[in-house]
C-alpha positions in Angstrom: 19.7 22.9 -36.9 23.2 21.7 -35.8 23.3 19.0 -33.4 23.8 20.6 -29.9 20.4 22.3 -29.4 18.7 19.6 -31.0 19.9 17.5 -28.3 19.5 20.3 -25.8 16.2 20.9 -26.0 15.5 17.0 -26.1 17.8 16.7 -23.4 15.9 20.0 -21.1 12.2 18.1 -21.9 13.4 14.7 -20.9 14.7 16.2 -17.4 11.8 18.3 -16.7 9.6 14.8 -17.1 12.1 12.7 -15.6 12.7 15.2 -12.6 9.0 15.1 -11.2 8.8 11.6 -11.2 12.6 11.4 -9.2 11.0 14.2 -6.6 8.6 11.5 -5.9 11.0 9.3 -5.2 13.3 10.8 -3.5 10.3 12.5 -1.3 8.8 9.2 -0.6 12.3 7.7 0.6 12.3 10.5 2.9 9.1 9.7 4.3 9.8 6.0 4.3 12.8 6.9 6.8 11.3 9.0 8.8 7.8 7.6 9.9 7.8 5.1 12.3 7.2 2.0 10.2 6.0 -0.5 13.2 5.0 2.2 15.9 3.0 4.4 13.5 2.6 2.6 10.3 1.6 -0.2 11.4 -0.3 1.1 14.4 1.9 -1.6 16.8 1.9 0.6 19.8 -1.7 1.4 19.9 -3.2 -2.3 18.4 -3.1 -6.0 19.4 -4.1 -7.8 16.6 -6.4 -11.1 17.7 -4.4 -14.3 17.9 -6.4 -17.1 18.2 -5.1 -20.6 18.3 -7.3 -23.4 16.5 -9.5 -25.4 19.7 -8.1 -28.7 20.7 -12.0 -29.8 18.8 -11.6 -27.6 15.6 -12.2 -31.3 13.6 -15.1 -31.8 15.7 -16.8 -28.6 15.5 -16.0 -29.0 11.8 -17.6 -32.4 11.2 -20.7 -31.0 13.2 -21.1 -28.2 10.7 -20.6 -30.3 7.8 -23.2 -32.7 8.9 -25.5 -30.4 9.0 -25.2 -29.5 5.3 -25.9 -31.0 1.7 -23.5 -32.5 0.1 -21.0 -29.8 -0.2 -17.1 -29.0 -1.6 -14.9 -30.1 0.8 -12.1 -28.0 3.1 -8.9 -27.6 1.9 -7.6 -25.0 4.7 -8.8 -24.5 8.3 -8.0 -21.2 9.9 -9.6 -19.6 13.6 -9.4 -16.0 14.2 -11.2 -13.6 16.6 -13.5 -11.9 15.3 -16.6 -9.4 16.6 -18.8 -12.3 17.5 -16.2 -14.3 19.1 -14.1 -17.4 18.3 -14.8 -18.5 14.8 -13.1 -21.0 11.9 -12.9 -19.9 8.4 -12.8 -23.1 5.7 -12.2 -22.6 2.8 -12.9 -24.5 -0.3 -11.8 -24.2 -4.0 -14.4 -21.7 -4.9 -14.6 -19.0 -1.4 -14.8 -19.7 2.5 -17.3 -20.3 4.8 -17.3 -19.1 8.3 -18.5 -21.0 11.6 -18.7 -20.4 15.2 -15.7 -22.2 17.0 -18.0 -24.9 18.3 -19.3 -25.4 15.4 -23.0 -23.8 15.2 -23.7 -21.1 12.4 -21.5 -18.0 13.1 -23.0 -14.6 13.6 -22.9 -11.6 11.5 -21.4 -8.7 14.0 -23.4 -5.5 15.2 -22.7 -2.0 16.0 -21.9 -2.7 19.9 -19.7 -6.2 18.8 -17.5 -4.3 16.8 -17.3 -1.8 19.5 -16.6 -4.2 22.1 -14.1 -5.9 19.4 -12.5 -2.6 19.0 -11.7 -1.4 22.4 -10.1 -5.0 23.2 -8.1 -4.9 20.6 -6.8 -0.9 21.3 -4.3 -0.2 23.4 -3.5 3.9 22.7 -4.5 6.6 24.6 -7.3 7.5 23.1 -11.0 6.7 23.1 -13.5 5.2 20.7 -15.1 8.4 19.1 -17.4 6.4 16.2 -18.3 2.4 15.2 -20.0 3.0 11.8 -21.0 0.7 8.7 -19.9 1.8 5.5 -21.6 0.9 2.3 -17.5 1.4 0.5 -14.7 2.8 2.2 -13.8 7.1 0.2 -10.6 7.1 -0.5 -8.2 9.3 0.8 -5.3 11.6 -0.6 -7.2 11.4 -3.4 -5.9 7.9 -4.1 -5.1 5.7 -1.0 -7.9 2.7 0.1 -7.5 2.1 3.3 -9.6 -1.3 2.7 -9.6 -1.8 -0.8 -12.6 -2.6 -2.5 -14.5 -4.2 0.6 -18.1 -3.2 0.9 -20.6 -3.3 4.0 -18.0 -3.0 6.1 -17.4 -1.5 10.0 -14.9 1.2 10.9 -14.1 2.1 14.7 -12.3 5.2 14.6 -11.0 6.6 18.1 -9.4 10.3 18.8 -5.8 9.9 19.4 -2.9 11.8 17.2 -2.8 9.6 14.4 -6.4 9.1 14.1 -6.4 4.9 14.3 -9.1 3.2 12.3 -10.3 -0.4 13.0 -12.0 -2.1 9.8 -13.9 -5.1 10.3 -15.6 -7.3 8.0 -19.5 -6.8 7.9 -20.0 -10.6 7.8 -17.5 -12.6 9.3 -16.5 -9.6 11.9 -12.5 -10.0 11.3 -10.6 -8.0 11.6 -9.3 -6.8 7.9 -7.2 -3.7 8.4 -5.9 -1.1 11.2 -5.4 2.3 9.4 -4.4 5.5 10.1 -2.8 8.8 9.2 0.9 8.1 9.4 -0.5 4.7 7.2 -2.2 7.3 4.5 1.0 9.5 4.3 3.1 6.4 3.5 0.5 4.5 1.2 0.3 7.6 -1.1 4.4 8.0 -1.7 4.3 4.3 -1.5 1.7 4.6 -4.8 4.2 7.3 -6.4 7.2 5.7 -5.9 5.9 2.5 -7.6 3.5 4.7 -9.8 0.7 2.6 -9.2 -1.7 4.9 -8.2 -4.8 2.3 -8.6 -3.7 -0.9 -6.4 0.0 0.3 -5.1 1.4 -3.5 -5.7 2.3 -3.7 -9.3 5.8 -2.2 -10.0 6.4 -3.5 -13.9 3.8 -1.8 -15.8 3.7 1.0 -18.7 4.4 3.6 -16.8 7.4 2.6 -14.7 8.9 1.4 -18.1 8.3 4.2 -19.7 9.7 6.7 -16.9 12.7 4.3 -16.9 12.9 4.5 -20.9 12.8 8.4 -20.0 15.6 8.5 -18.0 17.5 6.0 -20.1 17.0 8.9 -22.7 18.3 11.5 -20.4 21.3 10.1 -20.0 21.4 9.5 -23.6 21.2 13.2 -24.9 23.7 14.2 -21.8 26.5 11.9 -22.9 26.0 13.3 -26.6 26.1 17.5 -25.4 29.1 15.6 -22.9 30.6 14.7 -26.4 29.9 17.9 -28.2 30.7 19.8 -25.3 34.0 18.5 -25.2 34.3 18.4 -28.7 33.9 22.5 -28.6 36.4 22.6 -26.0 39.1 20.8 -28.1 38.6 22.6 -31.1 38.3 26.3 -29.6 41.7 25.3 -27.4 42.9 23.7 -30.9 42.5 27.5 -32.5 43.9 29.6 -29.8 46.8 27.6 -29.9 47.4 28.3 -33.5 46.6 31.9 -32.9 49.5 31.9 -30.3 51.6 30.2 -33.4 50.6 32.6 -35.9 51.4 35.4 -33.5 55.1 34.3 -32.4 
């Protein structure tokens, strides 16, 4: 077999792999455009997330809690937030965190009508709460998009407007973990195909990106050869019509 549809047929597989993955990309630029990254994506129009400045007696309410305990690691970070059941700190030590009412008493673990409560301060759309449910694990969606991750026993408020907003909050602490909806799906799955990640959509130098960039490295290859040969062809068929013309005069 002569060169040229060696490299032909190598060069027709290579584009037929290399082509799906660049539809991807180029679909999920278009969608990264388009959609409303702050508005929609990030649910900014229709969600306040809590801000909650650390009390003037966060060491206080600290030492308190402490005292109360066995000898334990200490705190290398102190952080408040809102959460479902109120003002609360979050320490954290070397090996997790701990969490703590904001005056320093044990902090609750929040119920169906605190994250209901939690969830309707916090939205600010048109629409109304339709369900506050507990979740054993959050299904995936789009076959492959978490909206949570892999948090378990966890609470989602979902309320009826276009986009379908979802408040998670977490089943022991009552924070507020994510704010989800449609428009977020849509870009989380092209997001997971343009980096071809399709398990956690954060790692963007594993096999298979370097081995769809090896692909198209290949592509390029084999085209510059049939380029070569191409021209090559051209040369020598203008090459023998010109001595034709010779042989003729």
């Amino acid at each position: 077999m002569s060169l040229a549809p060696r490299f032909f047929r190598w060069h027709r597989w290579l584009a037929w792999l290399v082509a799906l993955q660049v539809l991807a990309w180029v679909a999920g630029g278009f969608v990264f455009t388009w959609l409303p990254f702050k508005a929609w994506v990030k649910a900014e129009d229709s969600v306040s997330r809590p801000a909650q400045p650390l009390p003037a007696d966060w060491a206080a309410a600290v030492a308190r809690h402490l005292a109360a305990l066995p000898a334990t690691e200490p705190v290398l970070a102190v952080t408040s937030a809102g959460t479902a059941t109120g003002p609360a700190l979050k320490l954290r030590h070397a090996r997790g965190e701990t969490w703590v009412a904001a005056s320093g008493g044990p902090h609750a673990a929040p119920g169906e009508a605190d994250v209901a409560r939690f969830a309707q301060a916090l939205y600010k759309g048109p629409g109304r709460l339709a369900e506050v449910r507990q979740l054993a694990e959050v299904p995936a969606r789009a076959l492959i998009v978490r909206e949570a991750g892999t948090r378990r026993k966890i609470w989602r408020a979902r309320f009826d407007d276009a986009l379908g907003t979802r408040l998670y909050v977490d089943g022991r602490s009552g924070e507020l973990v994510a704010v989800r909806n449609d428009a977020w799906v849509l870009y989380d799955f092209f997001w997971r195909l343009h980096l071809m990640d399709y398990a956690e959509g954060e790692d963007f130098n594993h096999w298979l990106v370097k081995a769809a960039s090896l692909a198209g490295l290949l592509l390029v290859a084999t085209g510059a050869v049939l380029a070569v040969l191409a021209a090559r062809r051209s040369w020598r068929a203008a090459r023998h019509r010109r001595e034709r013309r010779r042989a003729v005069a």
